[in-house]
Backbone and ligand atoms as CSV (ligand in chain L), in Angstrom:
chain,resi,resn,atom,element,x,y,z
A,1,UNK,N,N,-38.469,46.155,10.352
A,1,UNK,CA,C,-38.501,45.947,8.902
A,1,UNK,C,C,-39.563,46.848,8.269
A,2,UNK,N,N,-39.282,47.327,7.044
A,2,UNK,CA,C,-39.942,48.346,6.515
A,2,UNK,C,C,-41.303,48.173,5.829
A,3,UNK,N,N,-42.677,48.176,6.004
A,3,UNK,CA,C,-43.707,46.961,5.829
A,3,UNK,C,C,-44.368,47.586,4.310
A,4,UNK,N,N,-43.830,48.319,3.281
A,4,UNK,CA,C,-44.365,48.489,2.374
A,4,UNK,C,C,-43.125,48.368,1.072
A,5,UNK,N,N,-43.490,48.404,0.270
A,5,UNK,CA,C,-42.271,47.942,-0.998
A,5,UNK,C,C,-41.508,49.170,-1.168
A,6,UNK,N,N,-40.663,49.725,-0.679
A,6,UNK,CA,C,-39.715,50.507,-0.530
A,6,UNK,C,C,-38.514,49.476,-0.842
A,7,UNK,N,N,-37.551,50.624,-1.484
A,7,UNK,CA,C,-36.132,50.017,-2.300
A,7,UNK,C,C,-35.274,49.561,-0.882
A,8,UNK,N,N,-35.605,49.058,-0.233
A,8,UNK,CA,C,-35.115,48.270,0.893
A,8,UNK,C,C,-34.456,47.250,0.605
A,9,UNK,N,N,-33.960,46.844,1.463
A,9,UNK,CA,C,-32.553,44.859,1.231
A,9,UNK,C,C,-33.975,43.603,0.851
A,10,UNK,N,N,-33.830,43.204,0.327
A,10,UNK,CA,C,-34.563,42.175,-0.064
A,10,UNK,C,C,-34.394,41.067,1.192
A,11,UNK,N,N,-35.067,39.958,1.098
A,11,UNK,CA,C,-35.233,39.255,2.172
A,11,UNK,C,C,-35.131,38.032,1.574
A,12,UNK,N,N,-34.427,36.990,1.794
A,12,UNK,CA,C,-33.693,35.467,0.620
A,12,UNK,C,C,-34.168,34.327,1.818
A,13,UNK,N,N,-34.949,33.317,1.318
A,13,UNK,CA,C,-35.373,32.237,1.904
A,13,UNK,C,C,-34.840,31.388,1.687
A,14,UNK,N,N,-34.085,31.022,2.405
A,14,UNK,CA,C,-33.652,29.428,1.560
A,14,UNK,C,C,-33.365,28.073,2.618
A,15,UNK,N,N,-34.044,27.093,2.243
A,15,UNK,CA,C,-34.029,25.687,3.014
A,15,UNK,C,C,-34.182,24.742,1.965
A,16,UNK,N,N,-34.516,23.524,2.312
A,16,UNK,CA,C,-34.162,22.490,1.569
A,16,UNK,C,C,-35.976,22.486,1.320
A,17,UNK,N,N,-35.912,21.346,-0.027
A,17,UNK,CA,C,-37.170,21.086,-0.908
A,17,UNK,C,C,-38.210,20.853,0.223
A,18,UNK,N,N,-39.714,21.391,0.486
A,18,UNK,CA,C,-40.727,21.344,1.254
A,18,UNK,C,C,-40.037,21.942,2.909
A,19,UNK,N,N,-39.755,22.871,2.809
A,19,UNK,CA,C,-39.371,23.320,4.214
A,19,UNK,C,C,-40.077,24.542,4.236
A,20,UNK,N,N,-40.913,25.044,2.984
A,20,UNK,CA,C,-41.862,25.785,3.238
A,20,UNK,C,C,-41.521,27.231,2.597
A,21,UNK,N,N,-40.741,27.307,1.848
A,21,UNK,CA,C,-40.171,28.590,1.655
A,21,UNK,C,C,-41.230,29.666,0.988
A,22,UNK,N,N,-42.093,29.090,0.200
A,22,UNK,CA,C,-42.929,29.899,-1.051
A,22,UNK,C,C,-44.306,30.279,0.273
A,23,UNK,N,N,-44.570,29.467,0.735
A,23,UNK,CA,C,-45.680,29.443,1.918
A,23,UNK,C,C,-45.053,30.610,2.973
A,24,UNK,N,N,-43.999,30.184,3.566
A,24,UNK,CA,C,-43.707,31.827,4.370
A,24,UNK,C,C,-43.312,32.893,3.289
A,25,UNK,N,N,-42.527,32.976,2.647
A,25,UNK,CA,C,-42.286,33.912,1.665
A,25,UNK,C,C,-43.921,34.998,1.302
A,26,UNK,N,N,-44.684,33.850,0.671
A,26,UNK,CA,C,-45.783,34.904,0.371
A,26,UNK,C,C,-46.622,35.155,1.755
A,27,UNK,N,N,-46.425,34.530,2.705
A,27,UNK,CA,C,-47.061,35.346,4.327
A,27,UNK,C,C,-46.401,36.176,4.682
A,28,UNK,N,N,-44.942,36.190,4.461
A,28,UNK,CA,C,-44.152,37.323,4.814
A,28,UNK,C,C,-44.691,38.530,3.971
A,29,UNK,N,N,-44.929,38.791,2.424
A,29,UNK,CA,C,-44.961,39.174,1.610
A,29,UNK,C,C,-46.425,40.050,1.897
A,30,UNK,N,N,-46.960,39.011,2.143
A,30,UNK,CA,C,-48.710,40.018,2.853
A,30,UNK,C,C,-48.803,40.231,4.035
A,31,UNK,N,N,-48.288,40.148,4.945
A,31,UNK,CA,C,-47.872,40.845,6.167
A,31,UNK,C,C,-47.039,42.288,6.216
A,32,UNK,N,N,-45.871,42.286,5.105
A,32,UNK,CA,C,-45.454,43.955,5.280
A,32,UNK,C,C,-45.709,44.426,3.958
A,33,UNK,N,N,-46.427,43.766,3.137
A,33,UNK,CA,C,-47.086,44.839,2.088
A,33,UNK,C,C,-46.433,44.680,1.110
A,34,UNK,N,N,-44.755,43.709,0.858
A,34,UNK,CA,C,-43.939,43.605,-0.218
A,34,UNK,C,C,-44.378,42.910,-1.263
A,35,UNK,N,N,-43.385,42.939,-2.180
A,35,UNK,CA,C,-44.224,41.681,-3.103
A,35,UNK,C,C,-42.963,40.586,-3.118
A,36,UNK,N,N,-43.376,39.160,-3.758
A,36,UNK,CA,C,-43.262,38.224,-3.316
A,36,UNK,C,C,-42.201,37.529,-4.884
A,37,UNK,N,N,-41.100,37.121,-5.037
A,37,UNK,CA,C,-40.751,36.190,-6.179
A,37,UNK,C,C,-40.052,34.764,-5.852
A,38,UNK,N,N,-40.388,34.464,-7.134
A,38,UNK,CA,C,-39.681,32.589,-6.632
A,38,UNK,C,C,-39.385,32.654,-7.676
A,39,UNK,N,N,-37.737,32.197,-7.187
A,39,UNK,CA,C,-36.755,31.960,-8.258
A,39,UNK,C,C,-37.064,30.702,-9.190
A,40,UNK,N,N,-37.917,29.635,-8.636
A,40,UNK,CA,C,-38.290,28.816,-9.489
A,40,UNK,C,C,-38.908,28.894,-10.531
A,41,UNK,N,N,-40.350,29.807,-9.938
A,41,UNK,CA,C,-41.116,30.517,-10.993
A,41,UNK,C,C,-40.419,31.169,-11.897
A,42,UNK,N,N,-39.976,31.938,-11.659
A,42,UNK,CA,C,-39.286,33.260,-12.313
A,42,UNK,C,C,-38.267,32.067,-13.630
A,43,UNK,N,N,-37.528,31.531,-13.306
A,43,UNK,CA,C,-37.068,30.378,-14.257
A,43,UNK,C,C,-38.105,29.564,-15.460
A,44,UNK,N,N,-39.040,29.079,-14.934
A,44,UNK,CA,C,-39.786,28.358,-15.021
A,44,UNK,C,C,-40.912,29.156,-16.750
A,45,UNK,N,N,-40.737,30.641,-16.067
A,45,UNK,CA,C,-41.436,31.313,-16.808
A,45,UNK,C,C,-40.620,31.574,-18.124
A,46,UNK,N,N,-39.565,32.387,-17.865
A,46,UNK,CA,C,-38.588,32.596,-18.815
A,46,UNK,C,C,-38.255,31.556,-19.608
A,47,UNK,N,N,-38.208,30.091,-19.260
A,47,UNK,CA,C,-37.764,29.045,-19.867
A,47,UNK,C,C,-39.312,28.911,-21.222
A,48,UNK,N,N,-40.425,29.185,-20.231
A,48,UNK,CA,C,-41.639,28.358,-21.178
A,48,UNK,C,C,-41.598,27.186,-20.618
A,49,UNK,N,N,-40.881,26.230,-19.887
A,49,UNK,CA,C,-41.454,24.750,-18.988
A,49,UNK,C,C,-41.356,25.039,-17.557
A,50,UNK,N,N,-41.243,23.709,-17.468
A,50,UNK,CA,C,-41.700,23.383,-15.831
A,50,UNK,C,C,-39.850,22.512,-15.030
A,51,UNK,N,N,-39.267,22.883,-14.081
A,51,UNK,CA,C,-38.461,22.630,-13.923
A,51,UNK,C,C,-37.650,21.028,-14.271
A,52,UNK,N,N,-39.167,20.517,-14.005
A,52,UNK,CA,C,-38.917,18.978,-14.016
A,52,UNK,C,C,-38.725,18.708,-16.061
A,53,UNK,N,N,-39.374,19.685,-16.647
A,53,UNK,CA,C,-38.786,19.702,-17.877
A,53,UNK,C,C,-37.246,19.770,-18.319
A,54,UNK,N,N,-37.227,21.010,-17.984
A,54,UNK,CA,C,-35.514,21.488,-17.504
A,54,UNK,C,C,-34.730,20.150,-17.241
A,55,UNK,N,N,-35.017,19.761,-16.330
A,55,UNK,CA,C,-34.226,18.477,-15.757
A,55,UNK,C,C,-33.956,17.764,-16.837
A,56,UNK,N,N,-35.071,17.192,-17.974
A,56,UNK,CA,C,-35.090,16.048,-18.290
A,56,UNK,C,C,-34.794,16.692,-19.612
A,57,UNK,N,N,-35.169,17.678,-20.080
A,57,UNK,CA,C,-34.306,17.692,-21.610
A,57,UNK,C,C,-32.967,18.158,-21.417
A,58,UNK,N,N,-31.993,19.098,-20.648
A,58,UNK,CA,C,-31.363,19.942,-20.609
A,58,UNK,C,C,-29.995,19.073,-19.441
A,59,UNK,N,N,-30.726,18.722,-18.237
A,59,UNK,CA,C,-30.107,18.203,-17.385
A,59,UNK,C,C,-29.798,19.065,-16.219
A,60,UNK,N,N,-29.046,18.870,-15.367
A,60,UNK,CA,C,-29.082,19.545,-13.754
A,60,UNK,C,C,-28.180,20.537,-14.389
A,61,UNK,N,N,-27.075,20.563,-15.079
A,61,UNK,CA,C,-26.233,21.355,-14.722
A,61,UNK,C,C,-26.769,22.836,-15.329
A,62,UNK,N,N,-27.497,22.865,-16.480
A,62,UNK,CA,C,-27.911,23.926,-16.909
A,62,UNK,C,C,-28.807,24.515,-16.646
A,63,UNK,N,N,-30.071,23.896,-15.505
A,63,UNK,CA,C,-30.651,24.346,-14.663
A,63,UNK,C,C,-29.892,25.210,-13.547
A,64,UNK,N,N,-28.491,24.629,-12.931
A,64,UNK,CA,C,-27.925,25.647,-12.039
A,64,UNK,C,C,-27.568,26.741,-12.767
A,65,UNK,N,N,-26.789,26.177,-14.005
A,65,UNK,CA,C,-26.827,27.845,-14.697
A,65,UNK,C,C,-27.791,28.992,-15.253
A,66,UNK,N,N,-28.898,28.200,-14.706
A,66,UNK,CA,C,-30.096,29.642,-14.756
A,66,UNK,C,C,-30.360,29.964,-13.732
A,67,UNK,N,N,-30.003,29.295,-12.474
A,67,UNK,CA,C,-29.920,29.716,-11.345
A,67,UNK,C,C,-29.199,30.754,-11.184
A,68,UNK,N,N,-27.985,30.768,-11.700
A,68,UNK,CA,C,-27.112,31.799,-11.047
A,68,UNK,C,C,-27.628,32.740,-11.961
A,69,UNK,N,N,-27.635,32.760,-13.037
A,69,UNK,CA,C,-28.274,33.422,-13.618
A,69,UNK,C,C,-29.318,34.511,-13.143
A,70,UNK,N,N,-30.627,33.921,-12.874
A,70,UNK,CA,C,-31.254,34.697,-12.371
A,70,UNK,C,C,-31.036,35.378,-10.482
A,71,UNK,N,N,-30.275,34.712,-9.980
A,71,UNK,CA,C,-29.531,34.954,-9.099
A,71,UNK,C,C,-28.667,36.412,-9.466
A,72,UNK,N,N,-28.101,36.278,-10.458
A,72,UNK,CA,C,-26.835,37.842,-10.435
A,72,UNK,C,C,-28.205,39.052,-11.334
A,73,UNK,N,N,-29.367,38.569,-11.699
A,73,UNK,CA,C,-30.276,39.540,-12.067
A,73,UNK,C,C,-31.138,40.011,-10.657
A,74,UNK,N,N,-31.086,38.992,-9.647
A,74,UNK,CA,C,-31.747,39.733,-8.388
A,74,UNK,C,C,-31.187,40.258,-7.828
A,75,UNK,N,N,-29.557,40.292,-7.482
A,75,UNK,CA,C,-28.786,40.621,-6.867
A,75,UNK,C,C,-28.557,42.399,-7.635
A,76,UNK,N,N,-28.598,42.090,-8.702
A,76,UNK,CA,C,-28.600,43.772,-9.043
A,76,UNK,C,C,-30.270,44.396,-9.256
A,77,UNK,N,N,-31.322,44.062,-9.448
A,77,UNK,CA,C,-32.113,44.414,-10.064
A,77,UNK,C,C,-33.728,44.074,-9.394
A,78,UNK,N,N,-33.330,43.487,-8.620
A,78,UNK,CA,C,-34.463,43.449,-7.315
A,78,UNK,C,C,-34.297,44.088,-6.207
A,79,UNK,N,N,-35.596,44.962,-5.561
A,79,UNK,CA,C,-34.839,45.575,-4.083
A,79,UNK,C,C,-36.499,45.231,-3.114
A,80,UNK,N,N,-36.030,45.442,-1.989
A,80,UNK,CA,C,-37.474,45.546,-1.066
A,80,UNK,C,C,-38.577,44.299,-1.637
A,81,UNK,N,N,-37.748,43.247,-1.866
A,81,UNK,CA,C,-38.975,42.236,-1.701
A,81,UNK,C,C,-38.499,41.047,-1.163
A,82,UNK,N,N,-39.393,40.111,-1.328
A,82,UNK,CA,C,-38.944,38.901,-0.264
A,82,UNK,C,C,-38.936,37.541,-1.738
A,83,UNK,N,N,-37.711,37.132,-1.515
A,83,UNK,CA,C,-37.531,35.853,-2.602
A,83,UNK,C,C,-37.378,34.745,-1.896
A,84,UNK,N,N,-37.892,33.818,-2.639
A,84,UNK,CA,C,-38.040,32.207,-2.341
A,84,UNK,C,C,-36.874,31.427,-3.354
A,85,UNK,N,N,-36.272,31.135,-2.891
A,85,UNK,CA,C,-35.392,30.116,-3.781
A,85,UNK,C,C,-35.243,28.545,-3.989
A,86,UNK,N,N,-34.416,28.032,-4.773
A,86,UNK,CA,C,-35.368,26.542,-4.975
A,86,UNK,C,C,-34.098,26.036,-3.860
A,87,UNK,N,N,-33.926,24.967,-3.578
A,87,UNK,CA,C,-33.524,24.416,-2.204
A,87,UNK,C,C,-32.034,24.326,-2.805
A,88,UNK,N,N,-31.685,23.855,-4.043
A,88,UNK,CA,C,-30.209,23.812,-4.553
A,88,UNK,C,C,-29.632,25.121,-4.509
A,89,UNK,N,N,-30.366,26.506,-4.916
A,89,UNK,CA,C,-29.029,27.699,-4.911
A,89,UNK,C,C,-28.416,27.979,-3.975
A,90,UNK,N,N,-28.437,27.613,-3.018
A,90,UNK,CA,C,-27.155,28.220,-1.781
A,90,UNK,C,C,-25.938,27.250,-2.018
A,91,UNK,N,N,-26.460,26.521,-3.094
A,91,UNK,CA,C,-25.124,25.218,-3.286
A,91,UNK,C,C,-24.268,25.790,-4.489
A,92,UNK,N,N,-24.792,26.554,-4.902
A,92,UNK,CA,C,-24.252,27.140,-6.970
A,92,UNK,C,C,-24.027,28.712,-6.664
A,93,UNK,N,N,-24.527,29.389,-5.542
A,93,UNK,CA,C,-24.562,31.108,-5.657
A,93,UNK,C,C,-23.723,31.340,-4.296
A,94,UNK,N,N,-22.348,31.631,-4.663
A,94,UNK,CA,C,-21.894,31.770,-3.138
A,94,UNK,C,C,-22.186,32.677,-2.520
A,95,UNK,N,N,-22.535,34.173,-2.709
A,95,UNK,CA,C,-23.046,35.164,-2.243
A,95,UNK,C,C,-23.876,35.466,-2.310
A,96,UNK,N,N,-25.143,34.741,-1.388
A,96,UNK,CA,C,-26.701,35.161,-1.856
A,96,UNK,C,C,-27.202,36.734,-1.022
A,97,UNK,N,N,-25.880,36.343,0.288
A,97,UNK,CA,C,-26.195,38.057,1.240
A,97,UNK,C,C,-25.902,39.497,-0.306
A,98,UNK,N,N,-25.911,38.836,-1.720
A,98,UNK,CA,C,-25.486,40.322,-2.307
A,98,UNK,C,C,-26.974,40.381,-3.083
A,99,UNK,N,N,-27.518,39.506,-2.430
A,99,UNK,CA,C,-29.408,39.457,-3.049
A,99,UNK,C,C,-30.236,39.984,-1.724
A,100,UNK,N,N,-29.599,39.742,-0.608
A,100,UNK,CA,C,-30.809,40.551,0.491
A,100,UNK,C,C,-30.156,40.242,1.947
A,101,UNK,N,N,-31.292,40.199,3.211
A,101,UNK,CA,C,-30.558,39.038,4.302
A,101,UNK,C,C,-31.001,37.918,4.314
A,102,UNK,N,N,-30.405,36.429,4.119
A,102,UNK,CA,C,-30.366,35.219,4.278
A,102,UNK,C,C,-30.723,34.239,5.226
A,103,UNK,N,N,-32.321,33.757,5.583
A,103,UNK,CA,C,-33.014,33.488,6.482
A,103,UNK,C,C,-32.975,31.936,6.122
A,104,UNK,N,N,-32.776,31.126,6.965
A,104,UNK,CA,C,-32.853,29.864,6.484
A,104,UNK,C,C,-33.953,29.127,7.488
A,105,UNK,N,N,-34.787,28.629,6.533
A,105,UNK,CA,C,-36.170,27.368,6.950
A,105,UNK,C,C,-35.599,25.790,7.528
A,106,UNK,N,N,-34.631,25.990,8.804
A,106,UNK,CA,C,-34.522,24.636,9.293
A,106,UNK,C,C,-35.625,23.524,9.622
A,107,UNK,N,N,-35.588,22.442,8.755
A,107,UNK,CA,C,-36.433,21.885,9.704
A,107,UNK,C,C,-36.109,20.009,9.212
A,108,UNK,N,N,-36.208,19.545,10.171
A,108,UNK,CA,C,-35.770,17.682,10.034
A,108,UNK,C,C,-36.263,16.838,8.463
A,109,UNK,N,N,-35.714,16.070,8.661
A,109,UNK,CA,C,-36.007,15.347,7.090
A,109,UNK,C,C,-37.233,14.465,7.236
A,110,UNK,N,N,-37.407,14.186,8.449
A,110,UNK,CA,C,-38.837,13.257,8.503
A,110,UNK,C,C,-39.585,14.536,8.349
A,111,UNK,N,N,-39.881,15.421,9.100
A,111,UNK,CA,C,-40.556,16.361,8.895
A,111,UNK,C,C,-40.903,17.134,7.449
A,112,UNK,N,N,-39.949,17.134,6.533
A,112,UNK,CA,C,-39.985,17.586,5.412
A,112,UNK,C,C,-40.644,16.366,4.780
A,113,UNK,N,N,-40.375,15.384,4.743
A,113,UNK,CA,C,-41.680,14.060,4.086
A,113,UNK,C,C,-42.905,14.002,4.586
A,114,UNK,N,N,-43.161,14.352,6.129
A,114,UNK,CA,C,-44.569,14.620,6.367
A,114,UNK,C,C,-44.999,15.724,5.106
A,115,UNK,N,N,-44.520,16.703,5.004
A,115,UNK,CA,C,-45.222,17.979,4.338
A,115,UNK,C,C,-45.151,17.894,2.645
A,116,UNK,N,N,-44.490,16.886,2.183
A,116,UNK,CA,C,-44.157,17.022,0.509
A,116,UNK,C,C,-44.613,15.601,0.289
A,117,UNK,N,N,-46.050,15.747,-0.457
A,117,UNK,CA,C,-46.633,14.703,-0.533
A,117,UNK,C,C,-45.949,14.139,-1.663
A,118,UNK,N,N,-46.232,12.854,-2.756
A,118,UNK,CA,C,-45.796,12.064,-3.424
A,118,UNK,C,C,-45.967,13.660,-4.732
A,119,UNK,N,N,-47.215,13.937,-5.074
A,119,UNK,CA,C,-47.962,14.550,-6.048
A,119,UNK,C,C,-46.630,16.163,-6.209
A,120,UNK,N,N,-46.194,16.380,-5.334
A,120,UNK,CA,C,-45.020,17.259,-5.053
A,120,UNK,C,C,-44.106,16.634,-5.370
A,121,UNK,N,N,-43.240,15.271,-4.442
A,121,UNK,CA,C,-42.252,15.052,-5.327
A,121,UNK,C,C,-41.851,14.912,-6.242
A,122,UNK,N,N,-43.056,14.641,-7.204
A,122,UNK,CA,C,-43.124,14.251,-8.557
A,122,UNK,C,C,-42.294,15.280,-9.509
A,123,UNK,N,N,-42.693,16.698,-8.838
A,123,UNK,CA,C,-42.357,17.775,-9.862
A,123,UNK,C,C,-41.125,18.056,-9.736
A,124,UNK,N,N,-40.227,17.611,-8.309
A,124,UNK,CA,C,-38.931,18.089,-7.972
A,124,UNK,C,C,-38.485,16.522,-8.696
A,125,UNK,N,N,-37.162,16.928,-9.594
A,125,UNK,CA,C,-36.671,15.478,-9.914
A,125,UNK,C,C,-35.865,15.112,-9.102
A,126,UNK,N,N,-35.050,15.985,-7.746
A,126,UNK,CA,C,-33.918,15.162,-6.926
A,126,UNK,C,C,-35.087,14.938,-5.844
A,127,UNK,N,N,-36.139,14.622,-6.025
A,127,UNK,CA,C,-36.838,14.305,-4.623
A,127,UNK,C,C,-38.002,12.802,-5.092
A,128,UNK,N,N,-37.546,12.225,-6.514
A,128,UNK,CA,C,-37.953,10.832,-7.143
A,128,UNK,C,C,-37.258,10.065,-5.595
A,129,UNK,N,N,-36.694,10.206,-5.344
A,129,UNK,CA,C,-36.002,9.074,-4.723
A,129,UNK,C,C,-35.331,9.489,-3.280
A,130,UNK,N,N,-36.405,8.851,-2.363
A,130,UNK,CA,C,-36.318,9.361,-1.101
A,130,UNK,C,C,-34.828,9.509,-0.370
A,131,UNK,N,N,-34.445,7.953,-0.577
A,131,UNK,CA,C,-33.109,7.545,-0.190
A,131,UNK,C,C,-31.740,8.835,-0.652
A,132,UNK,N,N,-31.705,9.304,-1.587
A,132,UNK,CA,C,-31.051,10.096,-2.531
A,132,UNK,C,C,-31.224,11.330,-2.096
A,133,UNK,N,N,-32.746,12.152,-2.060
A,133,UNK,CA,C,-33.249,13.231,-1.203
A,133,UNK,C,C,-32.616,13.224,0.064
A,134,UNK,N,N,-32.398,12.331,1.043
A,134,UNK,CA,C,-31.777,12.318,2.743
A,134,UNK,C,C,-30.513,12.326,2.137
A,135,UNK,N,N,-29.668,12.194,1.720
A,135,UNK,CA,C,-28.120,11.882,1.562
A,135,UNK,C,C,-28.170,13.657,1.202
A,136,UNK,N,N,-28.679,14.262,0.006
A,136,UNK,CA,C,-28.491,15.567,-0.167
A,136,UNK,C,C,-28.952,16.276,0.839
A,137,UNK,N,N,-29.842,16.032,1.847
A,137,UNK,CA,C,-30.287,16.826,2.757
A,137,UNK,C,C,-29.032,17.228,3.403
A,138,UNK,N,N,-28.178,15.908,3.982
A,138,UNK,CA,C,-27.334,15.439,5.327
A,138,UNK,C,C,-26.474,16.812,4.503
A,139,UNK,N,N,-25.771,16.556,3.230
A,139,UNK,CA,C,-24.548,17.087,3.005
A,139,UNK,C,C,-24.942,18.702,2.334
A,140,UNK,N,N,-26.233,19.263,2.152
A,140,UNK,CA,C,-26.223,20.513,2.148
A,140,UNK,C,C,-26.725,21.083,3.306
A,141,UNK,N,N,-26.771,20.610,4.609
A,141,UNK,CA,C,-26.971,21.465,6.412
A,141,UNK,C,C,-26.335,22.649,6.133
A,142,UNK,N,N,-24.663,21.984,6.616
A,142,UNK,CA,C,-23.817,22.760,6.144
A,142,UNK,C,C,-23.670,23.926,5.660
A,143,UNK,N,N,-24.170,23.530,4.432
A,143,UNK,CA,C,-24.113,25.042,3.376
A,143,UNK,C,C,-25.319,26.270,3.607
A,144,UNK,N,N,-26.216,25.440,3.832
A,144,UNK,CA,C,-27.735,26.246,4.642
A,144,UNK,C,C,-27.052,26.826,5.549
A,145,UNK,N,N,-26.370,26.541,6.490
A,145,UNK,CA,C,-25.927,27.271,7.976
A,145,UNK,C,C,-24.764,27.907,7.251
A,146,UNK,N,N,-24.055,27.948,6.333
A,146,UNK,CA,C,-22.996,28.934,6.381
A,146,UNK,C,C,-23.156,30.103,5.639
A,147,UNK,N,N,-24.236,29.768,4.764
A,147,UNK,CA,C,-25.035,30.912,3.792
A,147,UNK,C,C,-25.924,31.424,4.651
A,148,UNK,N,N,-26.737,31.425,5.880
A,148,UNK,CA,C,-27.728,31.770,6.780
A,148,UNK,C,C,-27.417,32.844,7.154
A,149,UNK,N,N,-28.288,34.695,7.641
A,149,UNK,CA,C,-27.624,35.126,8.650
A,149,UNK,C,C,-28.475,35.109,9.725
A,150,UNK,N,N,-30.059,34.570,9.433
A,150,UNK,CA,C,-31.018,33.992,10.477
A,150,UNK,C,C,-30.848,33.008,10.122
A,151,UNK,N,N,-31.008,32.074,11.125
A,151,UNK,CA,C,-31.459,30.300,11.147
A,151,UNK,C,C,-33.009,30.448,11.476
A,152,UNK,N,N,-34.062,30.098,11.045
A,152,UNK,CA,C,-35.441,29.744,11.814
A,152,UNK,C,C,-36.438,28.192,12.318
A,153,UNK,N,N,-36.674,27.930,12.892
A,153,UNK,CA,C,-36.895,26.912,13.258
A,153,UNK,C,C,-38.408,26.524,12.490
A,154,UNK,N,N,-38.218,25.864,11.442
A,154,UNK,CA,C,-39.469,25.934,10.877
A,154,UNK,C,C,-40.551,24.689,11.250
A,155,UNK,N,N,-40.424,24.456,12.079
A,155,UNK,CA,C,-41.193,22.923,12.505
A,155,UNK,C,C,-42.112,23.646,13.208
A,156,UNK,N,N,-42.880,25.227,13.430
A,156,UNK,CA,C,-43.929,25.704,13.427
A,156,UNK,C,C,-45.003,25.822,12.741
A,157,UNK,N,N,-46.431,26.627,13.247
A,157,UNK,CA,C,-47.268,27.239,12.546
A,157,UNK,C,C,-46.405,28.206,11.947
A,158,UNK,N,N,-47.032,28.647,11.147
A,158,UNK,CA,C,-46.799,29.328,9.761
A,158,UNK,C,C,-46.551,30.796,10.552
A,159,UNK,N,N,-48.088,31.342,11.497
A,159,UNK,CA,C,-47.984,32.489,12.036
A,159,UNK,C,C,-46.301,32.605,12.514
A,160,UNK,N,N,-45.671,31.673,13.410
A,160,UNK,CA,C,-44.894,31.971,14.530
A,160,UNK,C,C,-43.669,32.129,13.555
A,161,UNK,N,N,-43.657,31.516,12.586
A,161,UNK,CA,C,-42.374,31.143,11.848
A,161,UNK,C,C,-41.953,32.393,11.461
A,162,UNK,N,N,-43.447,33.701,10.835
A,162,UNK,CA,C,-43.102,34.260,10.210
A,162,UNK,C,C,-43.082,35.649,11.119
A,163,UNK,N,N,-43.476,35.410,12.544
A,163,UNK,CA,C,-43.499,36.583,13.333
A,163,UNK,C,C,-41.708,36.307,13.990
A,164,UNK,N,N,-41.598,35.146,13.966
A,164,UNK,CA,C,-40.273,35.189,14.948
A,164,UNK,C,C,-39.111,36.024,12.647
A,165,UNK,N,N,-39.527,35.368,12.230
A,165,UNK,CA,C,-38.304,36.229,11.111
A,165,UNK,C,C,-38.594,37.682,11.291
A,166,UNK,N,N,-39.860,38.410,11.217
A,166,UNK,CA,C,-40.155,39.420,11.557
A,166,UNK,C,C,-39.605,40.169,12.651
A,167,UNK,N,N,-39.702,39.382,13.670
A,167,UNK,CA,C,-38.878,40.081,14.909
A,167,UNK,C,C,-37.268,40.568,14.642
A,168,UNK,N,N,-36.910,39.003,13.781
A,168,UNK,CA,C,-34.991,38.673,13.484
A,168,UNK,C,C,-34.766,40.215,12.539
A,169,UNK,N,N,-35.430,40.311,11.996
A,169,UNK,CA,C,-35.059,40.713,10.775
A,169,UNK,C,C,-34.574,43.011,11.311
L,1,S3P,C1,C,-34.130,21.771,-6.130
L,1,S3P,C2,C,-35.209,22.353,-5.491
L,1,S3P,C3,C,-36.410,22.788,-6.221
L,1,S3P,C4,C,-36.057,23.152,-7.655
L,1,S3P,C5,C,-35.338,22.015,-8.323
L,1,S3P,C6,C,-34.048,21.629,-7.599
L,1,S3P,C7,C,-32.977,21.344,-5.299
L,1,S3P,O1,O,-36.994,23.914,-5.577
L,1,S3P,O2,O,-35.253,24.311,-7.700
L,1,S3P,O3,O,-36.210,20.934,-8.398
L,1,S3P,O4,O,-31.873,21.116,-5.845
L,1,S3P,O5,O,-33.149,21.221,-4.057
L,1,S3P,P1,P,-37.792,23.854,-4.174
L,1,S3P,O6,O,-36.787,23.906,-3.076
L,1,S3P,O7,O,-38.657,25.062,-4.196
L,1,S3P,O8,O,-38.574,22.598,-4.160
């Protein structure tokens, strides 16, 4: 992989809410010298709120439509960097391989509640409600593994997670 920001394939993270994506993303990001975006942010900014705003004046569905949104602006208009995405777009963007290669942050649902404290769920609104969070986990695997063209095992240190994508990649 090419370790400085050269117009190279972009690199697309995507796992479910607290599987770590923004945390390897920006280690990936200072490890080969690229720079680093999150589609959340990047939303978040453009909007003027905070997603959990989004949610609550606007509602889910028009949040996915800024997803794709900014989704068909990375896909043409981003190159050679590494993006973080929020855990729903591999469910709304069927072709995220036309944004980079597609690395997915596997890792168990107990495990993802160890790491996303209350003060976190707060800000994600499909993660109010634990019970609700596991049911979406179970039924977007699936879509994580069919949108993937790495799988990574993220129930590591941070180092290994991001040397074994490094190696994949
Ligand atoms: C969502 C995940 C969040 C954010 C929004 C919806 C989801 O991003 O996009 O709250 O549907 O899983 P993170 O995966 O970065 O928490």
């Amino acid at each position: 992989m090419a370790t400085s920001s050269t117009c190279a394939e972009n690199v697309v993270l995507i796992g479910f809410m607290g599987a770590g994506k923004s945390t390897v993303g920006r280690e990936l990001a200072r490890r080969t010298g690229r720079y680093f975006l999150d589609a959340d942010a990047l939303i978040e900014a453009a909007q003027g709120r905070a997603i959990a705003s989004i949610f609550d004046e606007e509602g889910e569905a028009y949040f996915r439509e800024l997803e794709q949104q900014s989704a068909r602006w990375m896909a043409e208009c981003v190159r050679g960097s590494i993006v973080s995405t929020g855990g729903g777009m591999p469910t709304v963007v069927e072709r995220l391989r036309e944004i980079g290669t597609v690395v997915y942050l596997k890792l168990p649902f107990e495990k993802i509640l160890e790491r996303i404290g209350p003060e976190e769920r707060r800000k994600r609104p499909l993660f109010h409600d634990i019970e609700k969070a596991e049911k979406l986990f179970a039924k977007r695997q699936k879509i994580y593994e069919a949108q993937a063209q790495i799988t990574v095992d993220a129930d590591r240190p941070l180092e290994e997670v991001v040397d074994e994508i490094l190696r994949r990649l």
